[in-house]
TIZADREN-666351 format. One line per field, with one value per residue (C-alpha): residue in three letters; x, y, z. Coordinates in steps of 0.05 Angstrom, whole numbers. Each point is the difference from the previous one (the first is absolute). Layout:
<pts>
torlum	Ala_...
c1	X_...
c2	Y_...
c3	Z_...
</pts>
This chain:
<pts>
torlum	Unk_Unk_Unk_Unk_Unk_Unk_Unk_Unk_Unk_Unk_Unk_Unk_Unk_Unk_Unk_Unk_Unk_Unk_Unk_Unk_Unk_Unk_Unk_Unk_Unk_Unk_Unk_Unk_Unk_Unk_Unk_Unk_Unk_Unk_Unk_Unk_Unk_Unk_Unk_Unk_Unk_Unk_Unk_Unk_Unk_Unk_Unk_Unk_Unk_Unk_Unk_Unk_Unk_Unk_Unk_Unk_Unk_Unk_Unk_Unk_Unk_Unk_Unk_Unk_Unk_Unk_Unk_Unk_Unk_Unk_Unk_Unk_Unk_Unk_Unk_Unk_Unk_Unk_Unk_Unk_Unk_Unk_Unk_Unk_Unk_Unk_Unk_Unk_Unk_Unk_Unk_Unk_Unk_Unk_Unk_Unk_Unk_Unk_Unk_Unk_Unk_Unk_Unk_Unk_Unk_Unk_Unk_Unk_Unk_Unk_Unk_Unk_Unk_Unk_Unk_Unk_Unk_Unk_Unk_Unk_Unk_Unk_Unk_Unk_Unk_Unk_Unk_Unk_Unk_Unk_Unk_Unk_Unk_Unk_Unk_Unk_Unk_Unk_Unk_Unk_Unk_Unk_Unk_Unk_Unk_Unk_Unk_Unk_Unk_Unk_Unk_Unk_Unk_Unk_Unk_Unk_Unk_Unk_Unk_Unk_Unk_Unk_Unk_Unk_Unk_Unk_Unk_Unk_Unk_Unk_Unk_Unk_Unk_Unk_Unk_Unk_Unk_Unk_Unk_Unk_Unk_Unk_Unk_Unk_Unk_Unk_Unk_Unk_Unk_Unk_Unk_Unk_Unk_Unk_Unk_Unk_Unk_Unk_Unk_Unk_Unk_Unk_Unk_Unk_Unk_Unk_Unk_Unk_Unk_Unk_Unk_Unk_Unk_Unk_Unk_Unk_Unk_Unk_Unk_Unk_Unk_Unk_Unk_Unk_Unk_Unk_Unk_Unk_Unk_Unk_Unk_Unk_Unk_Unk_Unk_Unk_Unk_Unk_Unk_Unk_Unk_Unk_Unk_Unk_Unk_Unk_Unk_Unk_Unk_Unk_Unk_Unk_Unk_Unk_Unk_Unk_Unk_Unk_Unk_Unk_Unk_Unk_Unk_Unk_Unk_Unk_Unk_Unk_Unk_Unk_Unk_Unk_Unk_Unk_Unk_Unk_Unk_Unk_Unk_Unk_Unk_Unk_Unk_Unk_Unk_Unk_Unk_Unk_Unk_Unk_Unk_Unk_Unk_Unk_Unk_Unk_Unk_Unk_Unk_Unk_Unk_Unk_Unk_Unk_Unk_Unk_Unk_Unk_Unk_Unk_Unk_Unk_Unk_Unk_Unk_Unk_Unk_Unk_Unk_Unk_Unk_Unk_Unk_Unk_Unk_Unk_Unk_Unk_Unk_Unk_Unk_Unk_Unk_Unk_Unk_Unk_Unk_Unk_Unk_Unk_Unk_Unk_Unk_Unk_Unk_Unk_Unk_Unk_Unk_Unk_Unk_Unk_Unk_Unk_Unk_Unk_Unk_Unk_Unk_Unk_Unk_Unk_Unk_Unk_Unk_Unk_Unk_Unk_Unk_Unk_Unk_Unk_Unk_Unk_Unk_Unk_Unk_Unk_Unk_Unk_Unk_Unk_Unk_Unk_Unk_Unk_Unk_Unk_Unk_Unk_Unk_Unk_Unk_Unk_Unk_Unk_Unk_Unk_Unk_Unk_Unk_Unk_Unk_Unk_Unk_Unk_Unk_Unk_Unk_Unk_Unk_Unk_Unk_Unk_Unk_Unk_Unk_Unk_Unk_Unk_Unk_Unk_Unk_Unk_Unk_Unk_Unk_Unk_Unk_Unk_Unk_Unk_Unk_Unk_Unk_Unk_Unk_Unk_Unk_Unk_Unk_Unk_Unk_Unk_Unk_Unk_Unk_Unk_Unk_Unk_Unk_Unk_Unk_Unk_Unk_Unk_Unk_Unk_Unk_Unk_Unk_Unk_Unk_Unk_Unk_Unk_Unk_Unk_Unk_Unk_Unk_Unk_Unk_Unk_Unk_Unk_Unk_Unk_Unk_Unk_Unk_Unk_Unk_Unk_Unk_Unk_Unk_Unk_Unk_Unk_Unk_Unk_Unk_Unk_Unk_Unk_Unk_Unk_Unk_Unk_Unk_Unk_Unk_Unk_Unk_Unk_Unk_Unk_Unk_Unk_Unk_Unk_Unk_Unk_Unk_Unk_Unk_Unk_Unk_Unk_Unk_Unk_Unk_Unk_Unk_Unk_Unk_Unk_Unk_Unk_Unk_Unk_Unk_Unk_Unk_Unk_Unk_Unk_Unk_Unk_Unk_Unk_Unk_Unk_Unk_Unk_Unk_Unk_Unk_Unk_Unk_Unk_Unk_Unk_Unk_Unk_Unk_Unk_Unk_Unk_Unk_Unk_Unk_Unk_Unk_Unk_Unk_Unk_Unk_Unk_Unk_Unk_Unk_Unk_Unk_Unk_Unk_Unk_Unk_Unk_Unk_Unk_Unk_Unk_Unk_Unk_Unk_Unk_Unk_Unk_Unk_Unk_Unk_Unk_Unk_Unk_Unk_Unk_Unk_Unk_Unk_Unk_Unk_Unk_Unk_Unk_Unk_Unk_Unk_Unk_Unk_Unk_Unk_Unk_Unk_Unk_Unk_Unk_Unk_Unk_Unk_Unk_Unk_Unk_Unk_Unk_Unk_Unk_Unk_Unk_Unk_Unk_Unk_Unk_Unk_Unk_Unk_Unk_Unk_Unk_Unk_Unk_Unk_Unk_Unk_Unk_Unk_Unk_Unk_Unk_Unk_Unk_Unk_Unk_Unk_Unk_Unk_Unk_Unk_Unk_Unk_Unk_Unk_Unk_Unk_Unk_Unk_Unk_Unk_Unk_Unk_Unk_Unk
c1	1456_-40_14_73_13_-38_43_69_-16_-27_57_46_-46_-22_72_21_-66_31_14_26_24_-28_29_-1_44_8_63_13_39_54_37_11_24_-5_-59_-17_-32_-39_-23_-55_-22_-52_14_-46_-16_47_52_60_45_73_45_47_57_-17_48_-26_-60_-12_9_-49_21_-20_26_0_8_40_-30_51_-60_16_61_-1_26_25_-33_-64_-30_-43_-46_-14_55_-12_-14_49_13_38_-27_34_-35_52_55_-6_-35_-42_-31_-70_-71_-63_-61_35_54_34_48_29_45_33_3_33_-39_45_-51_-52_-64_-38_16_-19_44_2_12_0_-9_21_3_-32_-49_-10_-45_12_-8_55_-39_28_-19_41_-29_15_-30_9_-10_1_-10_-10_48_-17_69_-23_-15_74_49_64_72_32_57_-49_-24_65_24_-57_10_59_-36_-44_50_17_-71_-19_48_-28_-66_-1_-75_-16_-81_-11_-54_-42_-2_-66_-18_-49_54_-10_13_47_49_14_20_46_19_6_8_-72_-62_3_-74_-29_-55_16_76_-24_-43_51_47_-43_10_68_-11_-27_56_72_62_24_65_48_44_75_1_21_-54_-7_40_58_7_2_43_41_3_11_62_17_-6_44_56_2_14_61_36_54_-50_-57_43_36_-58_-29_35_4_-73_-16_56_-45_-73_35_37_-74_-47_-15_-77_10_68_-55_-62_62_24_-69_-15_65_-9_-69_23_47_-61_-33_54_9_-78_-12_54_-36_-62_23_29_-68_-41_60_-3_-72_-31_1_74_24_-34_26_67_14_1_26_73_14_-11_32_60_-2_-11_63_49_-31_30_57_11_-10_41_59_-18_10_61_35_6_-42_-41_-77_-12_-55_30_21_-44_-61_35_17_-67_-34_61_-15_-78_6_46_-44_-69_-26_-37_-26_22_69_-1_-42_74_45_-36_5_69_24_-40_40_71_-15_-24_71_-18_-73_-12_19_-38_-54_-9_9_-63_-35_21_-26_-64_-25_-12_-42_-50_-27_-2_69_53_-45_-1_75_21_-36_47_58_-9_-23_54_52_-43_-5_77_-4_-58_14_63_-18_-50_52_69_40_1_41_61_-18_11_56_42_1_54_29_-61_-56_43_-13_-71_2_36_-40_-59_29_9_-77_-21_44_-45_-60_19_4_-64_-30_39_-22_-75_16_28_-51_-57_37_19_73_36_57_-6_-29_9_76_18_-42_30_75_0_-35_53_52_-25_-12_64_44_-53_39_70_-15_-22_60_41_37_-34_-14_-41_15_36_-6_76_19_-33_52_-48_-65_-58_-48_-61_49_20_-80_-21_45_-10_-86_26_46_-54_-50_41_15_-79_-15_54_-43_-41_35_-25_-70_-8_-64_36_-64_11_16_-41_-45_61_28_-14_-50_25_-17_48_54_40_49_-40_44_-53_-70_-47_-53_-66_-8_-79_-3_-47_-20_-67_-57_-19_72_-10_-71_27_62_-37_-56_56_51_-72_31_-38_6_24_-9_55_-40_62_36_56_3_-32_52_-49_14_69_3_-45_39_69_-21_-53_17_70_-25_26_-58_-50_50_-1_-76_-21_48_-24_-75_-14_-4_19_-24_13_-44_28_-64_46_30_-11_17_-56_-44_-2_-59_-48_12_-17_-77_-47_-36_-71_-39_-64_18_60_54_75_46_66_53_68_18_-5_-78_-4_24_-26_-69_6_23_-58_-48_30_11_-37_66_47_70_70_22_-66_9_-58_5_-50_2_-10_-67_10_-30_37_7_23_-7_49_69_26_68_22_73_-9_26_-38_-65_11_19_-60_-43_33_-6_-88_2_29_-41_-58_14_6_-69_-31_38_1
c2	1638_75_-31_-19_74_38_-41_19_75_-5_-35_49_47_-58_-4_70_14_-54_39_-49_44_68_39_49_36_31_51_-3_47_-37_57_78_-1_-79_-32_-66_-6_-62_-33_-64_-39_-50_-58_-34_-81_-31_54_23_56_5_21_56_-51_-54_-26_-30_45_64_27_60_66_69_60_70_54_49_69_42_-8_-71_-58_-78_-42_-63_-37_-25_-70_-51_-47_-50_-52_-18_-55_-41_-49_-25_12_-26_46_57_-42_24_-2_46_40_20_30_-32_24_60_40_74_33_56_63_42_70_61_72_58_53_23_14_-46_-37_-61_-54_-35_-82_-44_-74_-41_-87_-55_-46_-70_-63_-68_-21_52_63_57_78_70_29_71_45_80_36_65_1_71_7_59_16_48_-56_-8_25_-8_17_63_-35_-42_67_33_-69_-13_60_-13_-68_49_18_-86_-4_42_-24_-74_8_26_-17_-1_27_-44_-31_60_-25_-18_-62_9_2_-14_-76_31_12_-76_-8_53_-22_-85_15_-45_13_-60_1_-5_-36_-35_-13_-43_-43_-15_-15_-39_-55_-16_17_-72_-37_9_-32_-30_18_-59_27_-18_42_-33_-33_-26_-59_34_34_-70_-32_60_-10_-74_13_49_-50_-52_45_16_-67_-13_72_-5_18_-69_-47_-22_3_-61_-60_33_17_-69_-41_22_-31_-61_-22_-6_-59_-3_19_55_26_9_32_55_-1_22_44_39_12_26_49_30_-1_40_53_23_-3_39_59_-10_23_50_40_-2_15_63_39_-22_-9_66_15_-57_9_76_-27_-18_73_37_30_-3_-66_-23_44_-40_-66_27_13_-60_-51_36_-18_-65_-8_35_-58_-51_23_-4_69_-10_-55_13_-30_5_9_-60_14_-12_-68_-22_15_-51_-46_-3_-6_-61_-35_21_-15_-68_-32_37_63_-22_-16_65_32_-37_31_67_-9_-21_54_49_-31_-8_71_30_-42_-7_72_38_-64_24_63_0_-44_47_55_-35_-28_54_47_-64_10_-15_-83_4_4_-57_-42_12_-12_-64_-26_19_-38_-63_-4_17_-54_-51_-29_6_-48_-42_-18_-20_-47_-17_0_-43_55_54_-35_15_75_35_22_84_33_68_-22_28_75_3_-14_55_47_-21_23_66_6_-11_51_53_-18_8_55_55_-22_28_63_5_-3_66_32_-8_11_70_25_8_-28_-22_-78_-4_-62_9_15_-58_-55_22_-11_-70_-10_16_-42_-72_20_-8_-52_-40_23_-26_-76_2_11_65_44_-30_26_-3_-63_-39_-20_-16_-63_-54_-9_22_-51_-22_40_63_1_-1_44_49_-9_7_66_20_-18_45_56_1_-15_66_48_8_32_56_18_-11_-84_-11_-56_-43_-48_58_55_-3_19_59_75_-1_21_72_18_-21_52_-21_-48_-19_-54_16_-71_33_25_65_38_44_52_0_49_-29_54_6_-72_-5_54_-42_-60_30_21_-63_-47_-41_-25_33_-40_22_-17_22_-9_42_23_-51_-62_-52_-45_50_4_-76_3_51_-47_-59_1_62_-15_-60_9_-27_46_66_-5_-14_50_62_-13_-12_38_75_-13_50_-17_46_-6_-4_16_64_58_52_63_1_74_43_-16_-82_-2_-1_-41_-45_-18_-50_1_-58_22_64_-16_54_-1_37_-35_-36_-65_14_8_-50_-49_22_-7_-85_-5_31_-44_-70_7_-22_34_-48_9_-17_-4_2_18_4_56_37_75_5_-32_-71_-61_-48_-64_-21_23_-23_3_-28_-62_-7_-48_44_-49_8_80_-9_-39_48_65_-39_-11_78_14_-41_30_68_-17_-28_56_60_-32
c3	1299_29_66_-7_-33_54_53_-41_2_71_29_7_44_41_12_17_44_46_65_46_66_43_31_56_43_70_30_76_38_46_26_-7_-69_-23_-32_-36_-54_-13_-59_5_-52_-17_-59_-29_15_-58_-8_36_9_-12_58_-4_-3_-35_-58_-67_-6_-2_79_31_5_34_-32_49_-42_29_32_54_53_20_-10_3_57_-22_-56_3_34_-12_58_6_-21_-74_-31_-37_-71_-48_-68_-57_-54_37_17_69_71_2_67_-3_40_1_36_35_-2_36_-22_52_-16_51_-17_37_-2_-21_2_45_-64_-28_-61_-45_-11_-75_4_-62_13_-55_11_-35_18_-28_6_11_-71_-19_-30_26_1_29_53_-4_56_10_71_14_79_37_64_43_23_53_51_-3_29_-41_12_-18_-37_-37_-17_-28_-31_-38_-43_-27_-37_-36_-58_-9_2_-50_-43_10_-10_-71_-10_75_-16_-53_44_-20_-68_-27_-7_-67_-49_-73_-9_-57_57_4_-66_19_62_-19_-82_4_46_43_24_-74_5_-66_2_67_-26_-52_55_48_-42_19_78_1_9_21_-17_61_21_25_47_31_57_66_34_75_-33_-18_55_29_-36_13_68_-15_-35_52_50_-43_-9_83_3_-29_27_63_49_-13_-34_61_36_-32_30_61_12_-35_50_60_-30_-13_60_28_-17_-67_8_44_-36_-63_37_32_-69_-37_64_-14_-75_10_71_-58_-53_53_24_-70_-20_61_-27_-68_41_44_-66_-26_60_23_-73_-14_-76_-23_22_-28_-70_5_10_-69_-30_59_-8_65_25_-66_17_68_-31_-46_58_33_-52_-12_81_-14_-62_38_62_-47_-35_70_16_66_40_9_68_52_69_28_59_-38_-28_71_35_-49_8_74_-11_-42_58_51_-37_-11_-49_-54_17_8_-77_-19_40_-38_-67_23_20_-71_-26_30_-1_-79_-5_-27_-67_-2_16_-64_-33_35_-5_-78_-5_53_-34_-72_29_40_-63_-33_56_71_-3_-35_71_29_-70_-3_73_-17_-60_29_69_-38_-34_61_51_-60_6_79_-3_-62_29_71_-34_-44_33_-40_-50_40_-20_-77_18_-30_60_22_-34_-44_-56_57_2_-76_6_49_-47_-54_44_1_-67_-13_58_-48_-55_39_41_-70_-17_55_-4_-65_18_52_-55_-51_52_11_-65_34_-66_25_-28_-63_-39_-19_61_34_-52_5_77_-12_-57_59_40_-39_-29_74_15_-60_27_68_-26_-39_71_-30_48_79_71_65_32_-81_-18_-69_-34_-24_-56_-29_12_-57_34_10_-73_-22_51_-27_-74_20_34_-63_-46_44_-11_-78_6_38_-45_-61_43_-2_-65_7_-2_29_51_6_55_47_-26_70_33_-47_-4_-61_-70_13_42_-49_-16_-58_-44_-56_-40_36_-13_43_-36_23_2_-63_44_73_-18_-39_-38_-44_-9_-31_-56_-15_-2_-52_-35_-8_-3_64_65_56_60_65_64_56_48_63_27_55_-33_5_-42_-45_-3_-7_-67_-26_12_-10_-55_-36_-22_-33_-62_-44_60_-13_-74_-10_58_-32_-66_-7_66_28_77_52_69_53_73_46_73_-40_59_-44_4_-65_-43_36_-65_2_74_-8_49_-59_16_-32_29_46_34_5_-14_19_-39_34_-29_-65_42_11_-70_-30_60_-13_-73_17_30_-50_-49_27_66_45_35_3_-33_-45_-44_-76_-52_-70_-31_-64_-9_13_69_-18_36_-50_43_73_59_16_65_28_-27_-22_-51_-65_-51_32_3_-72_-22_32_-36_-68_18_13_-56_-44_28_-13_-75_5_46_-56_-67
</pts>
């Protein structure tokens, strides 16, 4: 029993003295008035390093501060290539360092005197079996400016930052701060001091075991089957259809052996062209491009006017078509090759004559996959060109069955249109992602669901033949499929206008704005944080006798954003959580610039943690607590900072989250009776 409580309060420090990375760093001089500054680092066997880009966990960062002597060109890099994986903890494919790592900043000297330069590192490093630490690093690196030889109009320019500077950098010297403060200031600082010794070995308890979270984020599958489905819908538009019989006719007019090995030969030569794209996406933008895809506004912006070109291609108001010079140089290579390569012509050739329809189809799954990670083009590609070489092949093995095919006709221009309709739907969702990743405001969640309410709604009007396209003439009567396909897209629309007022919309909630940026929210089923500081929330929960649950969470966690729609409207989840519970959520990505006497370096004997913003703060205080660093992360704790139950991560099953509240609960009335 004297062993198991010595290894409770030791844990904790065997923890934090965990230092799994050095560092050093070199500047060289590359011109009269340009240097680089270099940053190496060295991680330990078993751990690795976050990249600056990487999605699901928490990505690297340098922060400059600013000083009128020097100015940053371009952002900073990273070499070699990282590493990359899917983990399903995060939801996400992560990119990552092991071993080795640089990291290079260009910088531009403004003034000929010697000067230091003030970097703050902040990342998070992890090992394989999932226990994770921040890394937090400061620099301060002397330049000697007079071996340079800046420009005068660096000079002059430069001074004119000094007032925005100032301004900025409200606690600019708090690196002069001691780092022997009372350990009264974390109470302060937290509302509990997170490194006593005592409140840990309570805790370390529950750092045992996790819940695992079960997640239903796309995997390599989906994006698969996506492509599948892609590949399935190519088939039947105006471009392929007609294709088949035609393509198939030729395979079968030979002998019946060799009309089969052509047959197979030509399914996979189309397998292969659009594998090979798949690859070339991947291998052109590169991991870390393609992960940072998914957050930037302005490839989302292009992805954005990308589909709305495609939407507007399939509604009729133009042709997408490769120049016929392209389609007529294969043309004559397939007549002019033999054997094999002849066939391999003949696949490219339908490639591009299809490419009008199949190219929108495409690029949507492109566009989709490419932000899931770096296998996801290839995986794609992949579905979609089995499932457009399937029927080539199946039917030259199979020919009596061509004459089962429904013959071409207006019903292919409505899969076309309807085609269109979906790259709409798609195409605001990406613009939305731009304008939440710049804080432009100009779709919030009204604004977002009103144009998809427009849309589904003239969806409807066009299966119902009131409104037509391009070259459609009036129906003489409304099919069976027609008359459900617009009652699904009538339904979809008096599903989407309660939304309006705040309905949490479910099944599309991955798509929409989150709840936040509602603006008129007439009957609000979301459970909002009481406090987003600790401290406040301690008090109020001595006072009202309630647990204190804690919604470690950020501003761009989608995981997040997905608890919060999914599991907290619940109703049984909302009522329990806003009665029994005091709910503080603390935002670990929040950049915002702590008060001069909260930004302390904290030292605990083992290592120094500088916290310079309320993110630091409240990112080091996660880790003092529960030893991770993921969102979302719940804990349950009373006043005096004691967990009383194990973790919860994502998993949007609202019963389990609800079992879980009603153990922490329990337990506090055992821990405080």
């Amino acid at each position: 029993m004297i062993r198991k409580i010595i290894w409770l309060l030791l844990f904790p420090i065997f923890i934090f003295a965990q230092e799994p990375t050095s560092w050093s760093y070199e500047v060289k001089k590359i011109s009269d008035d340009e240097a680089n500054i270099i940053f190496n680092v060295s991680i330990q066997d078993g751990w690795c390093l976050y990249s600056l880009k990487t999605k699901g966990a928490l990505p690297g960062e340098f922060i400059f501060e600013k000083n009128p002597a020097y100015k940053l060109i371009g952002s900073t890099t990273e070499s070699p290539k990282p590493k990359s994986k899917y983990e399903p903890d995060l939801g996400a494919t992560t990119t990552f360092f092991e071993g080795k790592a640089t990291f290079t900043q260009k910088i531009k000297i403004l003034k000929p005197e010697p000067f230091n330069i003030e970097v703050y590192y902040s990342g998070q490093a992890c090992l394989h079996d999932g226990m994770c630490v921040m890394v937090k690093k400061d620099f301060l690196i002397p330049i000697d400016g007079s071996l340079y030889k800046p420009q005068l109009s660096s000079i002059v320019n430069s001074d004119n930052d000094i007032n925005e500077q100032n301004n900025l950098l409200t606690n600019a010297d708090t690196s002069k701060l001691t780092t022997e403060v009372d350990t009264s200031i974390y109470t302060k600082i937290f509302g509990i001091n997170p490194l006593d010794s005592a409140m840990q070995a309570y805790n370390a308890q529950y750092l045992v075991e996790r819940s695992e979270a079960k997640h239903s984020n796309r995997s390599l599958w989906g994006i698969f089957f996506a492509g599948l489905l892609g590949g399935l819908v190519a088939l039947v538009t105006p471009c392929v259809w007609p294709m088949i019989p035609l393509t198939v006719s030729f395979f079968i007019k030979r002998n019946k052996k060799k009309g089969i090995k052509d047959a197979i030969i030509y399914g996979l030569s189309i397998i292969i062209i659009y594998v090979t794209l798949g690859l070339l996406i991947t291998i052109i933008f590169g991991a870390n491009a393609l992960n940072a895809l998914s957050t930037n506004p302005w490839f989302n912006l292009f992805f954005f006017v990308l589909l709305l070109v495609f939407a507007i291609a399939f509604f009729g108001g133009f042709d997408l078509t490769l120049p016929s010079s392209w389609v007529n140089a294969m043309d004559r290579r397939a007549e002019r090759a033999t054997g094999l390569l002849s066939i391999f012509f003949m696949a490219f050739t339908l490639v591009l004559v299809s490419f009008s329809c199949t190219g929108p189809i495409i690029g949507t799954l492109l566009v989709e996959a490419i932000t899931e990670g770096y296998l996801a083009p290839f995986i794609g590609m992949l579905g979609f060109s089995i499932a457009l070489a399937l029927p080539f092949t199946l039917f030259a093995l199979f020919p009596q069955m061509i004459s089962n095919l429904p013959k071409s006709g207006g019903w292919m221009n409505t899969v076309k249109v309807t085609l269109g309709f979906i790259e709409l739907f798609f195409a605001f969702k990406f613009l939305s992602v731009a304008d939440l990743a710049s804080h432009w405001g100009i779709l919030d969640r009204e604004i977002f669901i009103v144009i998809w309410v427009g849309i589904a709604f003239i969806m409807g009007l066009y299966f119902l033949d009131v409104i037509r396209f391009k070259g459609e003439e009036k129906k003489q009567h409304l099919s069976v499929i027609r008359f459900f396909l617009a009652l699904a897209s009538f339904a979809f629309t008096f599903y989407l206008i309660p939304g309006l007022w705040g309905a949490p919309l479910k099944g599309v909630s991955a798509f929409l704005p989150p709840i936040y940026t509602q603006d008129f929210n007439m009957n609000d089923q979301h459970v909002k944080a009481n406090y987003k500081d600790l401290t406040p929330a301690i008090e109020f929960a001595r006072n009202v006798n309630k647990p204190i649950l804690i919604d470690f969470s950020g501003y761009g966690c989608v995981n997040c954003r997905e608890m919060e729609a999914s599991v907290w409207t619940d109703p049984k989840v909302k009522d329990f959580l806003e009665n029994n519970f005091v709910l503080v959520s603390l935002y670990v990505d929040d950049k915002t610039l702590l008060p001069v006497e909260q930004a302390i370096t904290i030292d605990d004997g083992n290592i120094k943690t500088k916290l310079r913003t309320i993110g630091d703060k409240w990112s080091f205080l996660e880790y003092s607590l529960v030893k991770r660093q993921s969102q979302p992360m719940y804990v349950i704790m009373d006043h005096n900072g004691r967990i009383l139950n194990e973790l919860y991560g994502y998993n949007k099953n609202p019963n389990a989250f609800l079992e879980w509240l009603q153990e922490g609960l329990e337990a506090y009335y055992l821990v405080n009776r």
